[in-house]
Wavefront OBJ file of the C-alpha trace (Angstrom):
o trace
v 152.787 26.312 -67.135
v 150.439 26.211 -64.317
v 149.458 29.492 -62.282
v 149.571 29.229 -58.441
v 147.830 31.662 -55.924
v 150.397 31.831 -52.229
v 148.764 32.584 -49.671
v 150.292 33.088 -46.037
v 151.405 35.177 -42.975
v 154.635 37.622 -42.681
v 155.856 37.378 -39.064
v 159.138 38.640 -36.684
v 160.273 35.596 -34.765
v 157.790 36.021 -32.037
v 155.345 34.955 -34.516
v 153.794 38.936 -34.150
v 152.205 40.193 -37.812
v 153.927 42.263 -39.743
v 151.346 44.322 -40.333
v 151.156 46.862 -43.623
v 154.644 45.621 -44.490
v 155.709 46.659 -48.142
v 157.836 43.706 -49.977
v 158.486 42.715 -53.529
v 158.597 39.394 -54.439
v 161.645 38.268 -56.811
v 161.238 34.680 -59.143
v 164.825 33.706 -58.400
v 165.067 31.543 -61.659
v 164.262 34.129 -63.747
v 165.742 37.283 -62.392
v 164.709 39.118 -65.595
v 161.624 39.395 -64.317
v 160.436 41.974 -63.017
v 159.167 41.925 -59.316
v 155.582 42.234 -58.157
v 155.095 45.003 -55.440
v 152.835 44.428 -52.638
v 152.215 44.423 -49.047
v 150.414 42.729 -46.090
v 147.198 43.322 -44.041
v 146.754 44.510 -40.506
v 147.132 40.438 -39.377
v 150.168 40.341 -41.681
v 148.512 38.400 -44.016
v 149.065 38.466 -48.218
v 148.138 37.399 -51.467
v 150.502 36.472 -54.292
v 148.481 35.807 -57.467
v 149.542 34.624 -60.548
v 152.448 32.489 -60.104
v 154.212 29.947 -61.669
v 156.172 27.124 -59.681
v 159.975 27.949 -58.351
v 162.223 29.624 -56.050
v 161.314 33.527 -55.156
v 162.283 35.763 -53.034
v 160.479 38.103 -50.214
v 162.435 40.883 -49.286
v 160.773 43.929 -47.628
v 161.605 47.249 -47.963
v 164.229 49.138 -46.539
v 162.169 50.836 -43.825
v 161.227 47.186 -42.705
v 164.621 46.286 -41.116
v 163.828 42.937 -41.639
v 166.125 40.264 -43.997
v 164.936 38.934 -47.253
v 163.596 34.960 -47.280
v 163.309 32.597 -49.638
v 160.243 30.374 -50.721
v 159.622 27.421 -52.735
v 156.228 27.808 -54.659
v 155.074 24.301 -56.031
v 152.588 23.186 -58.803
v 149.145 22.919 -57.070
v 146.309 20.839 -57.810
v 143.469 23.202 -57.149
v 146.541 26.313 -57.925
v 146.360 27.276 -54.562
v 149.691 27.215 -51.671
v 149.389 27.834 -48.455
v 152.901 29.235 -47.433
v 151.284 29.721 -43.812
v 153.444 32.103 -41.255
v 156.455 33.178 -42.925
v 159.012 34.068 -40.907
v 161.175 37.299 -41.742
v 164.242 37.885 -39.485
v 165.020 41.339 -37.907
v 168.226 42.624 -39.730
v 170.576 44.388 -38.534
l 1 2 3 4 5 6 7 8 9 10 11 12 13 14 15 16 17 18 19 20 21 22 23 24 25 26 27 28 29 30 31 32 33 34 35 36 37 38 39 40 41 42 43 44 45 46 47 48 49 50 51 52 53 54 55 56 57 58 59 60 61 62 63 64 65 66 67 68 69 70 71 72 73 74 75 76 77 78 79 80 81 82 83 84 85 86 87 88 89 90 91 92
């Protein structure tokens, strides 16, 4: 199975960063996973290495008081997917 490397953006919906934001990322079709643990720069950008293709979620952490999104990772030629600005609602 191919490994992909995501790249993109967290934003609020004023397309602002969400700078030094702390999120795991959850593979959706295979929840036995465990999630990776990561978070973004000061531009709200980050790096997810060493995928495989599917259906995972972002959801920040608790402190973030933002909602979880979803995000379809495909099979890359050159293993590289530009998810560009990702856009994480405030919650409530």
């Amino acid at each position: 199975e191919p490994r992909i490397v995501a790249v993109g953006r967290l934003v609020d919906e004023q397309h602002e960063p969400l700078a030094n934001l702390a999120f795991e990322l959850f593979r959706l079709d295979r929840p036995d996973e465990k999630p990776l643990a990561t978070f973004t720069g000061r531009s709200g950008a980050f790096q997810l290495p060493d995928l495989r293709p599917g259906r995972y979620e972002i959801r920040p952490g608790p402190e973030a008081r933002r909602e979880s999104v979803v995000v379809e990772i495909p099979a890359t030629p050159d293993g590289l997917h530009r998810l560009g600005e990702v856009v994480l609602p405030g919650g409530s």
